[in-house]
N, CA, C and O atoms as a DFTB+ gen file, in Angstrom:
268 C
 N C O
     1  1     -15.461      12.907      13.221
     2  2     -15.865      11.523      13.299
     3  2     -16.041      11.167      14.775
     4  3     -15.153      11.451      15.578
     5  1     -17.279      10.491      15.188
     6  2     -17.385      10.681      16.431
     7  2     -16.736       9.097      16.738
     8  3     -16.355       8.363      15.826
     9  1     -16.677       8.620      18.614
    10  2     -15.938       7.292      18.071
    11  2     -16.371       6.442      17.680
    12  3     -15.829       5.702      16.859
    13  1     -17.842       6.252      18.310
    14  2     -18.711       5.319      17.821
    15  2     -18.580       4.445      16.660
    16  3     -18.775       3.231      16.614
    17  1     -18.045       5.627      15.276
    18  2     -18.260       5.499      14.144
    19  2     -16.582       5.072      13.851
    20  3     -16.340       4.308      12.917
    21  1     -15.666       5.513      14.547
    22  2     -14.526       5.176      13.847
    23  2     -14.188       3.770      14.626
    24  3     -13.218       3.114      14.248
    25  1     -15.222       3.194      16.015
    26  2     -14.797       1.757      16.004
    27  2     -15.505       0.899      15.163
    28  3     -14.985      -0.162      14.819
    29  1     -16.913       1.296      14.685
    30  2     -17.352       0.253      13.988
    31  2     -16.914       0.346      12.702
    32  3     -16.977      -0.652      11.984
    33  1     -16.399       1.571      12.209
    34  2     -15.052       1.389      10.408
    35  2     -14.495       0.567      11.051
    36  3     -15.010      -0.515      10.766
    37  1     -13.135       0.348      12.324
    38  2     -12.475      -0.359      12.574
    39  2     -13.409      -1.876      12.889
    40  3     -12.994      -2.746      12.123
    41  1     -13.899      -2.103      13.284
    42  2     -14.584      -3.566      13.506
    43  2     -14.827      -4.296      11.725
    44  3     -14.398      -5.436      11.547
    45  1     -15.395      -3.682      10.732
    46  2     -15.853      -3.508       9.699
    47  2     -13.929      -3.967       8.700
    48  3     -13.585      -4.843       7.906
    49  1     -13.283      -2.901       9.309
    50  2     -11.795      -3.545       8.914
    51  2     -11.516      -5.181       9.125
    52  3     -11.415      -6.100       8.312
    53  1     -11.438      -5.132      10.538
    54  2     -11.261      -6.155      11.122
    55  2     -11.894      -7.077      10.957
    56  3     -11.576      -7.911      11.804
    57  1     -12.815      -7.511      10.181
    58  2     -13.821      -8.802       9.650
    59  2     -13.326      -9.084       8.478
    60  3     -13.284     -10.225       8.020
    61  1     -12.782      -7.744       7.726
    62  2     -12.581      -8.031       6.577
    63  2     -10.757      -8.513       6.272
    64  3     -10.443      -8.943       5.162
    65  1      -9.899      -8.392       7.185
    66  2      -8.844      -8.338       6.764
    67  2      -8.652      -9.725       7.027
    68  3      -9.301     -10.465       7.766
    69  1      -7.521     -10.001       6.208
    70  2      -7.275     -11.742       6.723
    71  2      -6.079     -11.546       7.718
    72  3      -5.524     -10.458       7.873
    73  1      -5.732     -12.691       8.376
    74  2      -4.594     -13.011       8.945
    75  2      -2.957     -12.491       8.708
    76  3      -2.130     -13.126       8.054
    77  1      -2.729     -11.311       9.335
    78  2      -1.371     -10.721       8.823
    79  2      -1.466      -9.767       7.626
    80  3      -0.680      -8.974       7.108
    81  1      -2.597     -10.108       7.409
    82  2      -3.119      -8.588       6.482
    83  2      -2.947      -6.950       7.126
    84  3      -3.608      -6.508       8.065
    85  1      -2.148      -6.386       6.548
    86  2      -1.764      -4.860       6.827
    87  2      -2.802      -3.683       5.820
    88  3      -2.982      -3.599       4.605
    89  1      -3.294      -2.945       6.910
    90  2      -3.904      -1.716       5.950
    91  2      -2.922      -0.652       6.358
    92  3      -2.585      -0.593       7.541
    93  1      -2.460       0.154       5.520
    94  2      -2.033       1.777       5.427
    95  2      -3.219       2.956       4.697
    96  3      -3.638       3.085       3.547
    97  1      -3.518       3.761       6.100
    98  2      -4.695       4.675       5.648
    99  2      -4.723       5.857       6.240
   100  3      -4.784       6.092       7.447
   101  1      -4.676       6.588       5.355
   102  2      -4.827       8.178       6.024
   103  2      -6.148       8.381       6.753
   104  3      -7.240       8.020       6.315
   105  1      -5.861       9.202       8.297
   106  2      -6.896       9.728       8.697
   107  2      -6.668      10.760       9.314
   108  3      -5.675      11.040       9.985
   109  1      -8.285      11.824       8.948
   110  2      -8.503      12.980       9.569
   111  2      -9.104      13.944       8.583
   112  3      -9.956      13.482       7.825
   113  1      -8.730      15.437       8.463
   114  2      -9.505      15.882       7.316
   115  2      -8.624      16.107       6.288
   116  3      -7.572      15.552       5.971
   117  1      -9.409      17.258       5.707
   118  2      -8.638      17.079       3.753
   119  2      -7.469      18.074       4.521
   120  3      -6.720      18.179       3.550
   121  1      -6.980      18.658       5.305
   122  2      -5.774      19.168       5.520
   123  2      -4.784      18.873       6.388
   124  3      -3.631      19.283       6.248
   125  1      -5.353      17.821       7.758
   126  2      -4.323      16.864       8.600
   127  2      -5.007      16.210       8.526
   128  3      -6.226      16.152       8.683
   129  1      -3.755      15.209       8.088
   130  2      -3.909      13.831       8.594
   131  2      -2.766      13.243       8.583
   132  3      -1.738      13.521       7.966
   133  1      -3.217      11.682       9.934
   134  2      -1.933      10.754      10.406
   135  2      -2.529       9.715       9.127
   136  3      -3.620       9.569       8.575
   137  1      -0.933       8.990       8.979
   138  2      -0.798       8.273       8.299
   139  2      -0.824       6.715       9.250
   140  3       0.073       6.657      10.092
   141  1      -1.691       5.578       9.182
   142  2      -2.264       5.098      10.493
   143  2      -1.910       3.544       9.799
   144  3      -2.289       3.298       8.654
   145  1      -1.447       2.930      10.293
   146  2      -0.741       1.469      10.167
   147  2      -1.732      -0.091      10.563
   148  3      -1.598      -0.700      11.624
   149  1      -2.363      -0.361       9.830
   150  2      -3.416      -1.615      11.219
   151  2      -2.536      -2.867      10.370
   152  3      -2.097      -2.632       9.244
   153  1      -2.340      -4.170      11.014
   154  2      -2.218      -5.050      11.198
   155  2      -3.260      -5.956      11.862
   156  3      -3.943      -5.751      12.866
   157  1      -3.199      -7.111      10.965
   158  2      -4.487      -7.960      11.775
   159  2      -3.268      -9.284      12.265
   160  3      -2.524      -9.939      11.535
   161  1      -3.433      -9.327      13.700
   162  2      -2.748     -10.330      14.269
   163  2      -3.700     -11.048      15.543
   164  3      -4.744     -10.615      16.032
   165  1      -3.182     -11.897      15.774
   166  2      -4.363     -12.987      16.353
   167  2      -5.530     -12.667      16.778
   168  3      -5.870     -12.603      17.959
   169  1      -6.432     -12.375      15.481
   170  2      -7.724     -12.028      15.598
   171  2      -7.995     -10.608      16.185
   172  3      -9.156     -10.299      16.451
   173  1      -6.846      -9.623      16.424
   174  2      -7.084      -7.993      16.757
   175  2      -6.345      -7.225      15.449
   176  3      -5.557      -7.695      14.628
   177  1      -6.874      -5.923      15.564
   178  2      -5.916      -5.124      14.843
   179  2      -4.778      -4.235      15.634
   180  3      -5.107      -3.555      16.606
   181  1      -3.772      -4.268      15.283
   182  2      -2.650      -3.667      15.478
   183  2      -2.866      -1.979      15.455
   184  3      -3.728      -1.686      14.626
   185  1      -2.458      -1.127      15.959
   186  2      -2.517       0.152      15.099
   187  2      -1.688       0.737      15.599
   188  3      -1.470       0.583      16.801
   189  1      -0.888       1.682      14.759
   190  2       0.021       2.351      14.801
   191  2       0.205       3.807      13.950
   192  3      -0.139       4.023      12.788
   193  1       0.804       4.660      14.824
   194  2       0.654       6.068      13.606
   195  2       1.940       6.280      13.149
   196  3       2.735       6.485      14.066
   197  1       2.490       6.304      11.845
   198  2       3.362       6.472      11.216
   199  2       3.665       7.896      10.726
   200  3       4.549       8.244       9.943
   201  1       2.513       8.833      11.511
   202  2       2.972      10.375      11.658
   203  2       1.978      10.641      10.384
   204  3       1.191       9.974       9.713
   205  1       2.476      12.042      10.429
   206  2       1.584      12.950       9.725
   207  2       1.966      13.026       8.083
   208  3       3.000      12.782       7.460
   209  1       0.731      13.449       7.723
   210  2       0.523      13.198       6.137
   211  2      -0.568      13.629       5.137
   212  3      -1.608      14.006       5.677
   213  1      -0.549      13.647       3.986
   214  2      -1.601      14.409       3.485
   215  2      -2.043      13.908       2.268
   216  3      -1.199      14.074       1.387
   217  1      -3.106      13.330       1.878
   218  2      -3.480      12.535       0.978
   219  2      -4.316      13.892      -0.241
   220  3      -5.247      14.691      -0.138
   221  1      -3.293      13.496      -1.347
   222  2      -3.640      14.651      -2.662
   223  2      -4.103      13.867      -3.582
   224  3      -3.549      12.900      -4.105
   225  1      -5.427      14.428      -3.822
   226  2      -6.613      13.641      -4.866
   227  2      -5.517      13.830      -6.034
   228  3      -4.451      14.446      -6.040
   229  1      -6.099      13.162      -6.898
   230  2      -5.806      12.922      -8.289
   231  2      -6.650      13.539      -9.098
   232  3      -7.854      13.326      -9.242
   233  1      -5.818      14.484      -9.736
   234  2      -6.506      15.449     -10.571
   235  2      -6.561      15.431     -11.709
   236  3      -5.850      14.497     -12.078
   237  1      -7.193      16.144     -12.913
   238  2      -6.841      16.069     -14.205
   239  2      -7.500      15.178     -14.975
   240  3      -8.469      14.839     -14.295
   241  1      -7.534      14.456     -16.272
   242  2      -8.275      13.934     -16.897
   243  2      -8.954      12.814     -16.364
   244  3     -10.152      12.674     -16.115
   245  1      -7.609      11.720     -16.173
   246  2      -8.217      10.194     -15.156
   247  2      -8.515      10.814     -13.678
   248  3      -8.988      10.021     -12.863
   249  1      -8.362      11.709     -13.393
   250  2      -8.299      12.423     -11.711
   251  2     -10.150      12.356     -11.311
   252  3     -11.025      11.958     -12.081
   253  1     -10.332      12.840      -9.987
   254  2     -11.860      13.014      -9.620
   255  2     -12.105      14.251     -10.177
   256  3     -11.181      15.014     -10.457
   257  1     -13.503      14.575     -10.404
   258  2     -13.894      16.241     -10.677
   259  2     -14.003      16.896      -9.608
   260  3     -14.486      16.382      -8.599
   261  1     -13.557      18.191      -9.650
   262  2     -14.036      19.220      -8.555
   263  2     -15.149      19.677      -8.415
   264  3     -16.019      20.090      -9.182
   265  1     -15.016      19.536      -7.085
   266  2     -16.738      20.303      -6.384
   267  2     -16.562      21.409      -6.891
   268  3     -17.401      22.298      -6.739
């Protein structure tokens, strides 16, 4: 992700969140990733990394299909 692109996701956050609104979101690829904290406080976002983590699709009937 080049940054270009990960400030305007973040700008794109930041329009959308309200006041004291918290996102928790994994980033990076399907094998690292930080677990990344934003807060919207007087009109900025907060961010913080809450360390490393690994986001496991949901598999199986209600789950996504595999490539």
């Amino acid at each position: 992700m080049t940054q270009d692109y990960a400030q305007a996701r973040e700008k794109m956050v930041k329009n959308q969140l309200a006041e004291g609104g918290r996102l928790l979101i994994p980033v990076g690829d399907k094998y690292s990733q930080e677990l990344i904290r934003l807060i919207k406080k007087g009109g900025n976002l907060i961010r913080r990394s809450l360390g490393g983590c690994r986001f496991v699709s949901l598999i199986g009937e209600q789950g996504w299909e595999e490539a």
